[in-house]
Every structure is written in C-alpha cells, then in structure tokens.
N, C-alpha and C positions, 0 to 999 in steps of 0.2 A: 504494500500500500504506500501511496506516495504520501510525504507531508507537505501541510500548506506550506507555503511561503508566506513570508513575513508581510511581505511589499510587492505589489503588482504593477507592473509597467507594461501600458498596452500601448500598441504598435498600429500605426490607423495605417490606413492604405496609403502606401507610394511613402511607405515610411519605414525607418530600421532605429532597430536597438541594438546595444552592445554594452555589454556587463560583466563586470566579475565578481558581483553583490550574490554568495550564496543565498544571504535569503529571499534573492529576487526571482519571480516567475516573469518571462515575457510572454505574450499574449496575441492574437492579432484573432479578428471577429469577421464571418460571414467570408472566408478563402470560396468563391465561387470559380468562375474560369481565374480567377490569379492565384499566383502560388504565394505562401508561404516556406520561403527557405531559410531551414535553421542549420546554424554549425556550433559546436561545443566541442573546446580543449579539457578533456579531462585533467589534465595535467597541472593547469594553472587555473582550471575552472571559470574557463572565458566563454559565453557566450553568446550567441548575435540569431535575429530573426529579420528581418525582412519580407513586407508585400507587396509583393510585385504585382503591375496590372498588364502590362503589353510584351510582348517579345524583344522590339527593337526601336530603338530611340532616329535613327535613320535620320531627318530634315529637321527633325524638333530638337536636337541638340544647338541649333542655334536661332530657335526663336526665345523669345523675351520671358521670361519664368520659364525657361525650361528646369524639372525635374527629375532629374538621374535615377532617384530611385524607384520613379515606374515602370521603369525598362531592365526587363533581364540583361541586356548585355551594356548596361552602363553602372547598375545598382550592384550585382554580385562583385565586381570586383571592389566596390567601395565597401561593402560587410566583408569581404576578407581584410583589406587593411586597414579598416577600423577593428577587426579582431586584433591584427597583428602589433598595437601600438598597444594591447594588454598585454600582450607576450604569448599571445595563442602562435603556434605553429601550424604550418599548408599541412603537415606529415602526421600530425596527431589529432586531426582536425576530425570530428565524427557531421557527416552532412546527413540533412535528412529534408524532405521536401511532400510539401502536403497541396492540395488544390488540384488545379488546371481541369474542373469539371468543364463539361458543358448545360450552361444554364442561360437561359432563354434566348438561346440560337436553337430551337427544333430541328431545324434544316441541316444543321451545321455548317451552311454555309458562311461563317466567320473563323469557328475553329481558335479560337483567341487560346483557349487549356490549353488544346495540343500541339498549338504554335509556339506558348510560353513553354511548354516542355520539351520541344524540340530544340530548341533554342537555347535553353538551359543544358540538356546533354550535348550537345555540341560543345559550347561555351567550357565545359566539364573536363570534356574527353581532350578538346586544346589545350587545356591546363595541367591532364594529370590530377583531376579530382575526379573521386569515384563517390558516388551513394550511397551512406549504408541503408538507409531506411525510404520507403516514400509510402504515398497512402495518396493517392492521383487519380485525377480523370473521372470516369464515371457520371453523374446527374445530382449527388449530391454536394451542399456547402459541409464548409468543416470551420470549427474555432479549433485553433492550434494552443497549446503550450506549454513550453521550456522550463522547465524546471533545472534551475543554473545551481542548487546543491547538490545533484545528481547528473544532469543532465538528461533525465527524462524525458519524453514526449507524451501528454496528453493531445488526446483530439476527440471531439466531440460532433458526432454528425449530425445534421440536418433534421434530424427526425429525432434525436436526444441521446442515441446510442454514446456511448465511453469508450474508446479505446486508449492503449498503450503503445503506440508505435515502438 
C-alpha cells in the first residue's frame, strides 16, 4: 500500500514539475489524447512529470507565447535537464508514460495519442531512453501520480478504476 504524501503539486496541462521533496506527490488531471510523462532517479530521489498536449512544436516555436512544454519534442528534453540540475542521471533514470487515448476524435481522423506516442518513441529511441512502464492509448482519461518517496505510479481511470503502474 502506498502512503500519502505530505504535499501535493499538480501539474496542469502544457506544464512540468520536478522534485526531490520525498514527501511530494506530482499529479496531472484528465491525461486524455496527451501524455503524461514521468521519470524518477531512485538514487537521489529526483522526480519530474510533464503534460504534454501535441506531438511537434514545428512553426509555433516562433510565434509570440510560444510554449515548449506542449510539445513532445520540445518539453521532454527540458524535464530531462530540469531532472539533471537535481543530480538525477539519463542511466538510472526509470520512465514511464500514461495517456495518448483517443477521445472525441470517433473517426480518428486526428490521431493526436498516437501521434504524441509516436513521436515520443522516436524522440526515445534517438536518445537511448527506453520505457519501463506505460499505461496508453485506448478511449479512456487517466489522473496520473508520482509518488517521489518511492517513486510509484498511481493512475486512476476514467471510470474510477486504481491502478499501480
């Protein structure tokens, strides 16, 4: 059984955390087609969450408020070096990644999940980071959350179901 944490820091969309506060939970609410990607250094007990909402930042990298962290391929690497300024390491690094449902695209013709996951494993495999965990795809929302005493994953589906990733 996991214990509460102390202190709760939630993570809204197109947003990231990073911690090395054991009795912090990170959190992020309603992962539909965007992903939730968590990483945790057991070692030094670093952890980072990030919600992603699009695949690729492409033209919007230079317009006016652009935001790096709605984009897989601009937001992951900024949650790896905001891990890496606690002293988290690429090598001991446990990933785990929740979302990229398809919801209210019937057709599928957007595909935004399976774009953001595509995109993501790519992104991955040219870096040398592998997965241990996911919990993706599918028609269901998920609440995610990090447990940075242990480095746990709760996730909590759609319908109210508990898992333990």
């Amino acid at each position: 059984m996991l214990t509460s944490s102390k202190r709760v820091i939630t993570v809204g969309i197109a947003e990231m955390e990073v911690s090395d506060d054991p009795d912090a939970t990170l959190v992020t609410y309603s992962l539909g087609s965007c992903l939730g990607v968590m990483i945790y250094d057991p070692v030094v007990h670093v952890g980072g969450l990030l919600h992603i909402m699009l695949p690729e930042a492409n033209a919007e990298k230079s317009s006016k408020g652009f935001n790096p962290l709605k984009y897989v391929d601009t937001g992951v690497p900024m949650l790896f070096k905001e891990a890496y300024k606690y002293g988290a390491q690429k090598n001991r690094m446990k990933v785990s990644v929740a979302g990229g449902a398809q919801i209210l695209d019937d057709s599928g013709f957007f595909n935004i999940g399976k774009r953001n996951m595509a995109t993501l494993r790519k992104l991955f495999w040219k870096n040398g980071v592998m997965i241990e965990k996911e919990h993706v795809e599918g028609t269901v929302s998920r609440t995610v959350r990090l447990h940075l005493n242990d480095g746990k994953i709760t996730i909590k589906l759609g319908w109210g179901e508990e898992i333990v990733l």
